[in-house]
ZALO-788870 format. One line per 2 residues: for each residue x, y, z of N, C-alpha, C. Coordinates in steps of 0.001 Angstrom, whole numbers, always signed. Layout:
<atoms>
X,Y,Z,X,Y,Z,X,Y,Z ~ ...
</atoms>
This chain:
<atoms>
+822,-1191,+0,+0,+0,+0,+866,+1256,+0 ~ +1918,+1248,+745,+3146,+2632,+812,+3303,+3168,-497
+3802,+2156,-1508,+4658,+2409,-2766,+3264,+2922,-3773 ~ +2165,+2299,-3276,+1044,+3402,-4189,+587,+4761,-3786
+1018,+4731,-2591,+590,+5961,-2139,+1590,+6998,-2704 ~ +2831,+6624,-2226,+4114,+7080,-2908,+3951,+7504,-4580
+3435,+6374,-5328,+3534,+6651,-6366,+1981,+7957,-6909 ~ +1340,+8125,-6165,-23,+9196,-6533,+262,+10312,-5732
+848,+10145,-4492,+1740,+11680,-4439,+2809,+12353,-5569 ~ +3636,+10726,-6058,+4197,+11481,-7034,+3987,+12175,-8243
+3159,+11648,-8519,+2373,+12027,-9839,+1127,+13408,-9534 ~ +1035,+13604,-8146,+322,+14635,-8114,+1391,+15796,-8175
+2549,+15769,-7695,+3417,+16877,-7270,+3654,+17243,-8888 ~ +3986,+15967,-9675,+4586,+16678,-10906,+3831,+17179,-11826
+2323,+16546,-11645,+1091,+17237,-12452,+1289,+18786,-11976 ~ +1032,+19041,-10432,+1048,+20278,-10566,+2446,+21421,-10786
+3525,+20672,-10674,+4644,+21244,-11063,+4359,+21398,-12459 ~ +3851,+20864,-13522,+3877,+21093,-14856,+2451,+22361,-15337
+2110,+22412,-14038,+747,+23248,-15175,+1250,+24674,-13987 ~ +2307,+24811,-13264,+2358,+26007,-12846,+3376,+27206,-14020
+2982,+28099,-14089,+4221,+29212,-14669,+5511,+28935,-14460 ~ +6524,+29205,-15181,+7843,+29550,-14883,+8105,+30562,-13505
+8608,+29339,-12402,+9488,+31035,-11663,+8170,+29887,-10613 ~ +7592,+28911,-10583,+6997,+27605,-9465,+5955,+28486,-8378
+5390,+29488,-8867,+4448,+29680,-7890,+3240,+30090,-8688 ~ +2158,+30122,-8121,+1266,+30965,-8829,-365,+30686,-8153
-1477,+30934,-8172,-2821,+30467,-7438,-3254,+29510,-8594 ~ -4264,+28771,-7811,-4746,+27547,-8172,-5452,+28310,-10278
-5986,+29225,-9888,-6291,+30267,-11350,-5585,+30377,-12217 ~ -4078,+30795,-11707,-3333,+30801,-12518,-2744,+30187,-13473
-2798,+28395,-12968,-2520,+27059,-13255,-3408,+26876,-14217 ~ -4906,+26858,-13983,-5787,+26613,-14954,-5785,+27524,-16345
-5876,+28803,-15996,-5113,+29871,-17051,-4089,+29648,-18109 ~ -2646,+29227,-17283,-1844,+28341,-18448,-2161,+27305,-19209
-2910,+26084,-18074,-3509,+24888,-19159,-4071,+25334,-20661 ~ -4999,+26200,-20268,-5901,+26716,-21309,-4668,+27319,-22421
-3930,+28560,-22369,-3104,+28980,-23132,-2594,+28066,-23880 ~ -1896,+26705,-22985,-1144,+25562,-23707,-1975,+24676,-24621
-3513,+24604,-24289,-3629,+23375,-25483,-4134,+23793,-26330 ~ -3940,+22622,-27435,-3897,+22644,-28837,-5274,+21874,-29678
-6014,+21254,-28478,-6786,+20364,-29107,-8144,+20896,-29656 ~ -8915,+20039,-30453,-9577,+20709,-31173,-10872,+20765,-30325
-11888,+20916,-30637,-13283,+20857,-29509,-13786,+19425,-29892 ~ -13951,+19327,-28759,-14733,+17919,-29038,-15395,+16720,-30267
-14919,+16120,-30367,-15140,+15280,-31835,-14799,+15864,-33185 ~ -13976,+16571,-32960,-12959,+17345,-34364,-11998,+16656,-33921
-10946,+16270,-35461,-9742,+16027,-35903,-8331,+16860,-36129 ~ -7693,+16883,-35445,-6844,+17520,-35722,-5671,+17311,-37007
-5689,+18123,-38155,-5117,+17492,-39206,-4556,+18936,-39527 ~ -3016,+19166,-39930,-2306,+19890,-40458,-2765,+21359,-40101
-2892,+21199,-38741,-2591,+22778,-38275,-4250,+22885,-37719 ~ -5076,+22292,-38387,-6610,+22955,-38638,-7554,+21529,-38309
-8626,+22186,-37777,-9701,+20801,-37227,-10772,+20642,-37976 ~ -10765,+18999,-38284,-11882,+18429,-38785,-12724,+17922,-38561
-14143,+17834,-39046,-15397,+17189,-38584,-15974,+16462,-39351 ~ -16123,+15150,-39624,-17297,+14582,-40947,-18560,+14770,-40164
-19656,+15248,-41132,-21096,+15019,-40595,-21624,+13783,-42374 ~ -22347,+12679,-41141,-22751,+12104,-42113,-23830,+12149,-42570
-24993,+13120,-42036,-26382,+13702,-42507,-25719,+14116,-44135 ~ -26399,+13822,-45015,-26568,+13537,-46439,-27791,+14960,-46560
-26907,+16294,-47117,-27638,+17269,-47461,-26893,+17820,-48743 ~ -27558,+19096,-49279,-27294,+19380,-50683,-25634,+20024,-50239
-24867,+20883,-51130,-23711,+21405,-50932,-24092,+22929,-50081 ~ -24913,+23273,-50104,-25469,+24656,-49772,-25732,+24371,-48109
-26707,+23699,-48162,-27058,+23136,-46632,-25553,+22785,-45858 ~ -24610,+22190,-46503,-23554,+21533,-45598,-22911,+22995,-45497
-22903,+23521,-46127,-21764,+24838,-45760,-22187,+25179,-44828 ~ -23818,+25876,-44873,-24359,+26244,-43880,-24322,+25682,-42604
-24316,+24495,-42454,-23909,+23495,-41099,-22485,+24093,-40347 ~ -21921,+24314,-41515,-20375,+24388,-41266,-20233,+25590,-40623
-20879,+26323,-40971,-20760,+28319,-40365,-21560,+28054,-39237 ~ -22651,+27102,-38948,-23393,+27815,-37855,-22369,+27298,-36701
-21090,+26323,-37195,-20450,+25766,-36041,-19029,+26396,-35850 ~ -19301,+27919,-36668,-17787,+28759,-36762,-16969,+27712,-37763
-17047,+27314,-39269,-16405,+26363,-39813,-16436,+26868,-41165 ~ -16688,+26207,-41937,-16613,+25985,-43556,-16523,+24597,-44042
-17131,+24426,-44950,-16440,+22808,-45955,-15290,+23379,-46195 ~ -14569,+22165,-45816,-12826,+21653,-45956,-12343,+22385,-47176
-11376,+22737,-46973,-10574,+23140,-48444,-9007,+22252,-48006 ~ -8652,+21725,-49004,-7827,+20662,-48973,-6522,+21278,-49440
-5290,+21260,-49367,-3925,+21560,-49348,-2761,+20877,-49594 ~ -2921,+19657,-49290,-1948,+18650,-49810,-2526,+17409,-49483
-1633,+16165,-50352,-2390,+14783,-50198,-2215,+14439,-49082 ~ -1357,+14822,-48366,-1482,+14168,-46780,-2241,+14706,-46373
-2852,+15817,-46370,-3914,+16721,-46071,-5501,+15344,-46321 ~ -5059,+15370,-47565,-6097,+14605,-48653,-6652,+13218,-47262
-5361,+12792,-48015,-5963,+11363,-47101,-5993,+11262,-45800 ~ -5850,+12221,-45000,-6072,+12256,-43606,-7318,+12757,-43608
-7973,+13341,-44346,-9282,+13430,-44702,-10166,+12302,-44959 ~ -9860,+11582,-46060,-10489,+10595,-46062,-9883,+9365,-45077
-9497,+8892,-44456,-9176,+8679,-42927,-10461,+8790,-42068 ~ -10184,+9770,-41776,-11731,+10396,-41144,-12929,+9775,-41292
-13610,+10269,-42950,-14484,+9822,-43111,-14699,+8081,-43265 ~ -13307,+7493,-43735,-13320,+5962,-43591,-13966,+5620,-42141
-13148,+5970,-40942,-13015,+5392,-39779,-14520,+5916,-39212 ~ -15150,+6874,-39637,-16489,+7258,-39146,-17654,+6274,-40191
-17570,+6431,-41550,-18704,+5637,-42106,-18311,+4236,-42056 ~ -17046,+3849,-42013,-16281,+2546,-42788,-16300,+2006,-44471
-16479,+3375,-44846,-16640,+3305,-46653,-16113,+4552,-46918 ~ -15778,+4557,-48093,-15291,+5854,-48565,-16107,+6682,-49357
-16994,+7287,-48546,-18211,+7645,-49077,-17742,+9094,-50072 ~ -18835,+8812,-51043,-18407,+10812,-51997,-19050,+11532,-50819
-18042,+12492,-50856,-18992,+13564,-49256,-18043,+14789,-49959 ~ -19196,+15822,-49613,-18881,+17390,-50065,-17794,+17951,-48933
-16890,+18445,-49868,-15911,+19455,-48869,-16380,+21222,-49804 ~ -15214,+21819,-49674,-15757,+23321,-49996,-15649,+23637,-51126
-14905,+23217,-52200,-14607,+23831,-53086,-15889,+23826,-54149 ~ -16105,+25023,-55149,-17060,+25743,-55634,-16756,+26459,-56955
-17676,+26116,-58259,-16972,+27323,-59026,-18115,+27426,-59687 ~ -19511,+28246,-58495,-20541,+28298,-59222,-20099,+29804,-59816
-19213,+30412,-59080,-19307,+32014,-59570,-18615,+32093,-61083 ~ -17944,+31594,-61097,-17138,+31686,-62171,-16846,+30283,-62823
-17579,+29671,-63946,-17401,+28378,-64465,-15498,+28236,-64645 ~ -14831,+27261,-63838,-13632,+26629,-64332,-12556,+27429,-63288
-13426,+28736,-62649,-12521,+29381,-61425,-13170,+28703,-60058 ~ -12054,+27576,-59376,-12603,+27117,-58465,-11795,+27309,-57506
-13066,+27946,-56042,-12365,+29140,-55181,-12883,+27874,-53968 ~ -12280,+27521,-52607,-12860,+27604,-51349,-13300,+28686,-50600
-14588,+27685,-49356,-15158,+28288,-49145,-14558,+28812,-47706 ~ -13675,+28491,-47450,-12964,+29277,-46496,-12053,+30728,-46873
-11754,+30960,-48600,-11290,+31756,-48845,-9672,+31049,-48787 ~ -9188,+30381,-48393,-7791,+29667,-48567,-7795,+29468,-50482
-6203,+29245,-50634,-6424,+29655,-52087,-6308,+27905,-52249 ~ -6644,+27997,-53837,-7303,+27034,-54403,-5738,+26587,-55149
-5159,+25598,-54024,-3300,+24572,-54662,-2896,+23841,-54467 ~ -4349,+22977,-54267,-3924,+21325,-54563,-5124,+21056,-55400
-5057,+20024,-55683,-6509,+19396,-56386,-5964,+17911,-56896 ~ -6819,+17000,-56726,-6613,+15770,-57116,-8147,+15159,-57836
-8309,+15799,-58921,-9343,+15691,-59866,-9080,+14026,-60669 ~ -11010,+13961,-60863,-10292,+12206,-61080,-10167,+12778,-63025
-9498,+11456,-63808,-9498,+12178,-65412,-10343,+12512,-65969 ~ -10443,+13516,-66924,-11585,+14444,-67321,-12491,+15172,-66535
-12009,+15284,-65429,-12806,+16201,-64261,-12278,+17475,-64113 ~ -12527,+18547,-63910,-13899,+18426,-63896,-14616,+18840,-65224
-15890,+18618,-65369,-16147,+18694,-66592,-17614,+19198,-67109 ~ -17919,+19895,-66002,-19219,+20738,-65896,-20277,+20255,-66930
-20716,+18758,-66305,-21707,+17996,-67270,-22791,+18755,-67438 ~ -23457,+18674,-68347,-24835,+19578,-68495,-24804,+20971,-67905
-23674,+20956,-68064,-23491,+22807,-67326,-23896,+23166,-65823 ~ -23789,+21922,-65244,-24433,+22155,-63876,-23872,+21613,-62739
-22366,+21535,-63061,-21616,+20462,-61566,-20816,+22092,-61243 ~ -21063,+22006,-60613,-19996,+23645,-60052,-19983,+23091,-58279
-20037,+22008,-57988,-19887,+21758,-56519,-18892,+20319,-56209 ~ -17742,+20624,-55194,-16468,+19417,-55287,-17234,+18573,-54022
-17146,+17432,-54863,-17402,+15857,-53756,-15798,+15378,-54364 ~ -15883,+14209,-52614,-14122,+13928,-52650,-14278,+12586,-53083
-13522,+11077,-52804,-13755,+10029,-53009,-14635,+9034,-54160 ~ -14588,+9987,-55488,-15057,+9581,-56028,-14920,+8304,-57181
-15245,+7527,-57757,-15253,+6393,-58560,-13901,+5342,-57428 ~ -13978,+4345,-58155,-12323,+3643,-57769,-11112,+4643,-57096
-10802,+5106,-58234,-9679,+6256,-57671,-9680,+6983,-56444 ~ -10920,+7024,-56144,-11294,+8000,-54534,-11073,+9425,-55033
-11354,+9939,-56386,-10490,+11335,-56260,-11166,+12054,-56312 ~ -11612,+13340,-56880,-12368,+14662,-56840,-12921,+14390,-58402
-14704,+15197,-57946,-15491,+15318,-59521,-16583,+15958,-58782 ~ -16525,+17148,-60182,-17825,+18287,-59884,-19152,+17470,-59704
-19762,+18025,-59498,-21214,+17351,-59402,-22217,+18538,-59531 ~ -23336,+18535,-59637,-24266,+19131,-59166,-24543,+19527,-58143
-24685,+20765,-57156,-24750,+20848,-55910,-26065,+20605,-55046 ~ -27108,+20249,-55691,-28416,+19571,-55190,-28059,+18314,-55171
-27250,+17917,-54858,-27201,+16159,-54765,-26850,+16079,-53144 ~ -27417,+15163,-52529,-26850,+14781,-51122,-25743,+14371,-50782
-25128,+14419,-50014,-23725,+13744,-49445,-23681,+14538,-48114 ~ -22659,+13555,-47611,-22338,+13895,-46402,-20855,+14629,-46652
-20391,+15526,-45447,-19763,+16594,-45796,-18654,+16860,-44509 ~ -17841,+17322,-44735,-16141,+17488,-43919,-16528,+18785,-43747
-16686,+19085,-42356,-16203,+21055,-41652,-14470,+20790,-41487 ~ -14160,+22078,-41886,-13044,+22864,-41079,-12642,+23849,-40594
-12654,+24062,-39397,-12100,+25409,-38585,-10650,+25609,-38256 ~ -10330,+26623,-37839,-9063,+27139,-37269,-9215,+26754,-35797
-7925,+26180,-35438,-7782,+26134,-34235,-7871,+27415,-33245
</atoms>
């Protein structure tokens, strides 16, 4: 019984040795104050991926509706940046649906056919379009779903189509 006691004093002294300020003193406030300053994590059931936090929602709504989801939670659909970016994305949505479902992230080029902007405003410098994509079928895909055909890769679509959809916020 000694050596456990021993060992949960020890671990209490150094817990609170680690969450006090430099210079070992400070009120119980102060401690909690730093915790907060120090972490990094994202809010609750977000992903932390390359700087910035992710969310799959698997409610299946149009591209318009998911954005909107995305802002009312301080977010945006995903705008993507590199393939590690990529597939830590689809990661996500694997380990949440267990399929690699087509699901809407942000990218958009209803304003300008063939200028495709995110909806976070991050600039538009990666893309992993599957071949002949995109290809504004019937003049009416101006909205990016990810995981698409075999390849898993990117193709415009129509933005009235359902899918489920990736938020991303700033930490």
């Amino acid at each position: 019984m000694f050596p456990v006691c021993v060992f949960v004093c020890a671990v209490m002294i150094l817990t609170h040795a680690a969450v006090l300020p430099k210079g070992g003193s400070g009120t119980n406030q102060t401690a909690k104050s730093h915790l907060v300053k120090r972490s990094s994590d994202c809010p609750g059931g977000w992903t932390l991926l390359s700087g910035r936090c992710f969310l799959y929602i698997p409610r299946r709504t149009t591209w318009a509706k998911a954005e909107k989801n995305c802002l009312v939670m301080g977010a945006n659909l995903a705008s993507v940046h590199s393939s590690t970016e990529y597939h830590g994305i689809q990661h996500l949505i694997v380990t949440a649906s267990h399929d690699y479902q087509e699901t809407w992230i942000g990218g958009s080029d209803a304003q300008e056919n063939k200028a495709w902007l995110w909806t976070d405003g991050k600039p538009f410098d990666y893309s992993n379009w599957c071949p002949g994509e995109p290809n504004n079928f019937w003049r009416n895909q101006h909205c990016l779903q990810i995981n698409h055909s075999g390849s898993k890769c990117w193709d415009d679509i129509a933005c009235s189509k359902s899918r489920p959809s990736v938020c991303v916020k700033k930490m």
